[in-house]
N, C-alpha and C positions, 0 to 999 in steps of 0.2 A: 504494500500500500504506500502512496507516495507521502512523505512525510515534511514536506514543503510545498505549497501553492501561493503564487501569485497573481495578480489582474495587471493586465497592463494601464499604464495613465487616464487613458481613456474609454477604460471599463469593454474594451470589444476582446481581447483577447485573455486567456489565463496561461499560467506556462506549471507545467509538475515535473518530477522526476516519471519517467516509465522507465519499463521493462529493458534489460541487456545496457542498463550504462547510459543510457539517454535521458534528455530531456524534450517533452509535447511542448507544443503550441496551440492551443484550443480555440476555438471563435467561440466566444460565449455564447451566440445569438443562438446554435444549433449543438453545440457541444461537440461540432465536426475536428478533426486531426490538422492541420494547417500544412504544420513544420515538422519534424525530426530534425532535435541538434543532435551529433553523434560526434562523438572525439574521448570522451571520458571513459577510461578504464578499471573503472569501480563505479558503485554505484553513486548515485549522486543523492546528495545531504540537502541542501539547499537552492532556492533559484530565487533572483532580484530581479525586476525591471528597473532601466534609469529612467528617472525623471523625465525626460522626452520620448521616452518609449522607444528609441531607436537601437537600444541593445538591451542582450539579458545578461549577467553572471549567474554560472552555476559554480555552487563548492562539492567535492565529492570527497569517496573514501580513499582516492587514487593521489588522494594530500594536493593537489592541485585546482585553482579558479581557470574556470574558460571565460572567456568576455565575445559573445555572439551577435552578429549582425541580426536585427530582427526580419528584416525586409525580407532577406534569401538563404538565413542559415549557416550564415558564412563563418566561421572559427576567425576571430582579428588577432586574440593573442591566449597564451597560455603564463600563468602568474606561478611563479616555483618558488618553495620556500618555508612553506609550514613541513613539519617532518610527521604528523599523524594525521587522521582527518582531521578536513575540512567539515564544520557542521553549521555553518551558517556566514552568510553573504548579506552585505546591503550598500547601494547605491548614497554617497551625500545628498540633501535637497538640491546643491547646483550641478548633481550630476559630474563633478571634477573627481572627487574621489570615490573609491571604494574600500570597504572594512569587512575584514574576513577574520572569523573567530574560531579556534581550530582545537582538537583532543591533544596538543600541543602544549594548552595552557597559553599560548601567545596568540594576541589579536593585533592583524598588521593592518595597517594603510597603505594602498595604493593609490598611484596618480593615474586614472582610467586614460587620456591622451596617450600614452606611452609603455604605460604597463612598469611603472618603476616604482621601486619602494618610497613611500614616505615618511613611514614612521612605524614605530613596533611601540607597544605596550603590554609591558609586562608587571604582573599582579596578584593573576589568579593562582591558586594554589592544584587548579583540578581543570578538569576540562571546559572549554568556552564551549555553549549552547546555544547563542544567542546573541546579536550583537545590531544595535538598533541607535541613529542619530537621531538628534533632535527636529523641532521643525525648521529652527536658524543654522543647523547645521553646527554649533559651537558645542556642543556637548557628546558623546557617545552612552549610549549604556550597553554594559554587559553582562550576559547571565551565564555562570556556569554551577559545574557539580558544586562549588564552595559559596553560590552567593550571588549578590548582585554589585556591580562595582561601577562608578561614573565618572565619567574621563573628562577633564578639560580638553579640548582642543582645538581653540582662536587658532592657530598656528596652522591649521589648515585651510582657513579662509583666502580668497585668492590674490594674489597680487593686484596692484595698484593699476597695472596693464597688462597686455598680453593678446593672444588669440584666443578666441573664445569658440567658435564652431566652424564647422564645415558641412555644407548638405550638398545633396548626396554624399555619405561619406562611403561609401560602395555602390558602383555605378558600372553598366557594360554597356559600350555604342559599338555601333563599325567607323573604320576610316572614313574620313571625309564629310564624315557628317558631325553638324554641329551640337555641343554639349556644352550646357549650362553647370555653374558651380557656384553656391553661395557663401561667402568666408565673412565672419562678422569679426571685428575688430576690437578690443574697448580701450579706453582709456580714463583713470577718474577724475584727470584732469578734464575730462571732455575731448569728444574726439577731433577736436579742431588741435588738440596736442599730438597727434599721428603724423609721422613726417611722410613716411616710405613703405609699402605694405608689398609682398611678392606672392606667388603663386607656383607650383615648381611640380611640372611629373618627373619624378624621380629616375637620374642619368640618362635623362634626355635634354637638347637644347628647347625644350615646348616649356619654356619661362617666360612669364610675365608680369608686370611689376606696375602698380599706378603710385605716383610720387602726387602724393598730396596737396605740397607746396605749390607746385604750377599745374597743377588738375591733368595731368598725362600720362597715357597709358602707353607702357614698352614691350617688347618683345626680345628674347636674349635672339642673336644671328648665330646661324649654320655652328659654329664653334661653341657657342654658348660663352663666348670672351666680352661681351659690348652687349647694349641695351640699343636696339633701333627702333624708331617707331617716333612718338611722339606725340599722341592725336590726343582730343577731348574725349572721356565717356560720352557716348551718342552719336562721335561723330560719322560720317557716310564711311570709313577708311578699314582696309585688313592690313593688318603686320604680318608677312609669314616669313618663316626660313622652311628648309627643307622637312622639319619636322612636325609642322604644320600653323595654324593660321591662331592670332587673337582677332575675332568680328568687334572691332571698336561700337560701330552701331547698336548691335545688343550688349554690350557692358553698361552696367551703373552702376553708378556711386550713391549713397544715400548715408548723411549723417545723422546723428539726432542722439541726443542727452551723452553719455557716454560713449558711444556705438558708433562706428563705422562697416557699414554693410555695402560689401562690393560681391554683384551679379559678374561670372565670369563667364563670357563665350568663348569655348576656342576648339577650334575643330584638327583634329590630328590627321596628319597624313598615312599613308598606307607604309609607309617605315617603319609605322609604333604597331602595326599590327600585329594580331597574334600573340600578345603579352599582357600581363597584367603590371600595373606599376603602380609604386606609393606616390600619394599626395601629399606633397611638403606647403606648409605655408607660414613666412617671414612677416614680421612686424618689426620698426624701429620709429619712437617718436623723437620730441624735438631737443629734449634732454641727452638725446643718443641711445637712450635705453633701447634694448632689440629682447623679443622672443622667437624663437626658431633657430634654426629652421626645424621643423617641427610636424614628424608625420602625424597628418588628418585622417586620410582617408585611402582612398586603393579607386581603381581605373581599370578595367579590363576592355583593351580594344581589340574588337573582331575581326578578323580577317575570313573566316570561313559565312557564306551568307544562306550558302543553297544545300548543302549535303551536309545530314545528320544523323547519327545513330538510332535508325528506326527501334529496333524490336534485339532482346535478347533470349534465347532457350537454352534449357541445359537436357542432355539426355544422358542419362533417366532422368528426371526430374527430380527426382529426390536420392541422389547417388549413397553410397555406402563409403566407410572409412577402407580405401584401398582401392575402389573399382575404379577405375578411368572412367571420364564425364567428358563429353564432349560440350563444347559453349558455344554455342552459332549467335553470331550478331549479322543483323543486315542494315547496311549501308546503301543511303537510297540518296543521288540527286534529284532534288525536287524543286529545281530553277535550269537555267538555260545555261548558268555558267560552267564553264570547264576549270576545274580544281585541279591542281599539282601539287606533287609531293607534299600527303597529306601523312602523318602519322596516327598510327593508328595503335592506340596500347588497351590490354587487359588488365586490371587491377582486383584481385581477390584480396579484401579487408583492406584497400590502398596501398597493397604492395603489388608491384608491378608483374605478370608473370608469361607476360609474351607480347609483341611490338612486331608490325612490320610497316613498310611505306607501299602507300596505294595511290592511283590517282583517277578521280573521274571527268572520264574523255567524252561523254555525250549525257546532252541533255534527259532527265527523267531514267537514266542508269541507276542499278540496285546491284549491289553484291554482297556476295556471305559472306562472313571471315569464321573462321571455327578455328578454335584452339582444343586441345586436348589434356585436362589437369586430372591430378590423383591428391586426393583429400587426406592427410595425415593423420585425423581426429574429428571426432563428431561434433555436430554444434551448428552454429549461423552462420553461414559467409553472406556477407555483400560481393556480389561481384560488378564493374564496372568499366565500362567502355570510351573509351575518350577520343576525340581526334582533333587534332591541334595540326599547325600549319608546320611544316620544317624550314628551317632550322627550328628545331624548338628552345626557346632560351629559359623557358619555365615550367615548373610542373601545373599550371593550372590551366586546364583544356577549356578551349572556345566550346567545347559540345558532347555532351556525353550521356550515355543512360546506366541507371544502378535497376539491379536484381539480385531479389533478394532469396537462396534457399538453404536448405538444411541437409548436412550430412547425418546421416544415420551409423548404429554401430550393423 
């Protein structure tokens, strides 16, 4: 039985521990299945929403926090550190940190942006159960087998400046086509104290930067050595290098009380395809004070648009510890374009266990690929299908299907 439930902010979803080391996503409205997060290795203790609803923590018995994209599932980061369980999670009100209480005896803070420690409190005599902020965010409480115990901690409130969010902070386009990015800025001087604010897909030249002081928006060139460009937010003008374009037209700027919020268009060239990449973002105001550069978020640009892993089977369907299983996947173009050097990998539980390169030469084309594996021990496999462009520089595939069976003794 699940021993942790939450509601997300806005009352539509709930999230629990299930069955094999996961955590559900539920729609409240119907009580239907949404999501499966999977990545934990024990079962899981705990699960938080943040304050914005845009991510969850789970704590497990595997002593480790996940921090999950809510939108698609996505694993952002994994928090190591406690050395027993994990038996309880919870999000700050500003959503900036997290507090995880552990069979440890020690309840940590983390910086949710980065996944870094920020502080350890130690105290309890017996195991943390429990671990709950205030509504200011200045206080912690915590429960464990010895009691209940309550933390000062102003020292987590945020600095004076900084960057403050990024939306979409996980997003997938194809090439060429344009993409929107919101990056909010503050400052408690007021944000008319912001000198220089940058934008950065990570070891790429697709950098962009709006300088304050004279209201213009740059673009780094082909080397990423120099800032070109120069135009107003609004105005009619593209900056591109080879790695693609900032649309000056759809950019804006908008101030107000602390805040500076800059809408970012910028459309990526077919160079950046095929990869997933992190989203950096720089601040510096007039004091010279800077925060960043400072991953936000993640980018995944497509290059594959027409051919996708239809369908997977396994024969026998439910194989035996030892027998050989055949895995048929079919691969189906289902557009006009002609695809090359596509790779193609199998994955049983995310370990890779056969790969070869295919390419589809006519429109509305379908082929099989079968592999042939022999199961070690009984139990659940995921098995799953990927195909990603070549060169491949990443493991995370533009297009894939999961299935799921059971070996038997």
């Amino acid at each position: 039985m699940p021993n942790s439930v939450a509601f997300s902010p806005d009352g539509q979803y709930s999230a629990s521990p299930i069955r094999y080391n996961r955590v559900g996503i539920f729609r409240v409205s119907d009580g239907s299945l949404v999501r499966t997060l999977e990545g934990h290795t024990g079962s899981v203790r705990s699960v938080s929403f943040s304050p914005d609803g845009s991510l969850i923590a789970s704590g497990s018995v595997d002593d480790t926090i996940k921090i999950w994209n809510v939108s698609d599932g996505y694993l952002i980061r994994t928090l190591t550190g406690h050395t027993d369980n994990v038996n309880s999670v919870t999000f700050s009100p500003n959503g900036s940190f997290l507090a995880s209480g552990s069979a440890d005896k020690i309840i940590r803070i983390w910086k949710v942006s980065d996944g870094s420690l920020a502080g350890t409190m130690v105290g309890h005599t017996g195991a943390v159960n429990s671990v709950s902020f205030s509504p200011d965010g200045s206080l912690l409480a915590s429960g464990g087998s010895d009691g209940l115990i309550l933390w000062t901690i102003a020292w987590l409130q945020p600095p004076p400046y900084g960057i403050k969010s990024l939306s979409p902070n996980a997003v997938t386009s194809v090439a060429n086509s344009p993409q929107t990015f919101t990056s909010i800025h503050t400052d408690l001087k007021g944000f008319r104290n912001i000198r220089f604010i940058a934008f950065s897909v990570g070891g790429t030249a697709l950098r962009a930067a709006y300088d304050v002081t004279t209201n213009r928006l740059f673009l780094a060139d082909d080397r990423g050595s120099r800032w070109i460009g120069g135009y107003p937010p609004g105005s009619p003008f593209k900056i591109s290098n080879r790695h693609g374009s900032l649309d000056c037209q759809n950019t804006t700027v908008i101030g107000s009380g602390f805040n500076l919020t800059v809408t970012w268009t910028l459309i990526p060239s077919t160079r950046l395809s095929g990869r997933e990449y992190p989203v950096y973002l720089f601040m510096e105001n007039r004091q010279g004070e800077r925060d960043g550069w400072k991953a936000m978020g993640r980018w995944t640009i497509q290059h594959i648009r027409d051919v996708a892993v239809r369908s997977i089977s396994v024969s026998p369907s439910q194989p035996r510890v030892g027998q050989s299983a055949t895995i048929n996947c079919t691969v189906a173009n289902q557009g006009s374009l002609v695809e090359r050097d596509l790779s193609f990998r199998l994955l049983i539980n995310y370990k890779p266990v056969f790969s070869i390169r295919i390419s589809m030469l006519n429109p509305n084309e379908v082929r099989q690929v079968s592999a042939n594996v022999r199961f070690s021990s009984p139990g659940r496999y995921m098995v799953r299908a990927e195909l990603s462009p070549l060169p491949s520089e990443t493991d995370i595939s533009n297009n894939f299907l999961s299935y799921e069976i059971f070996v038997t003794r």
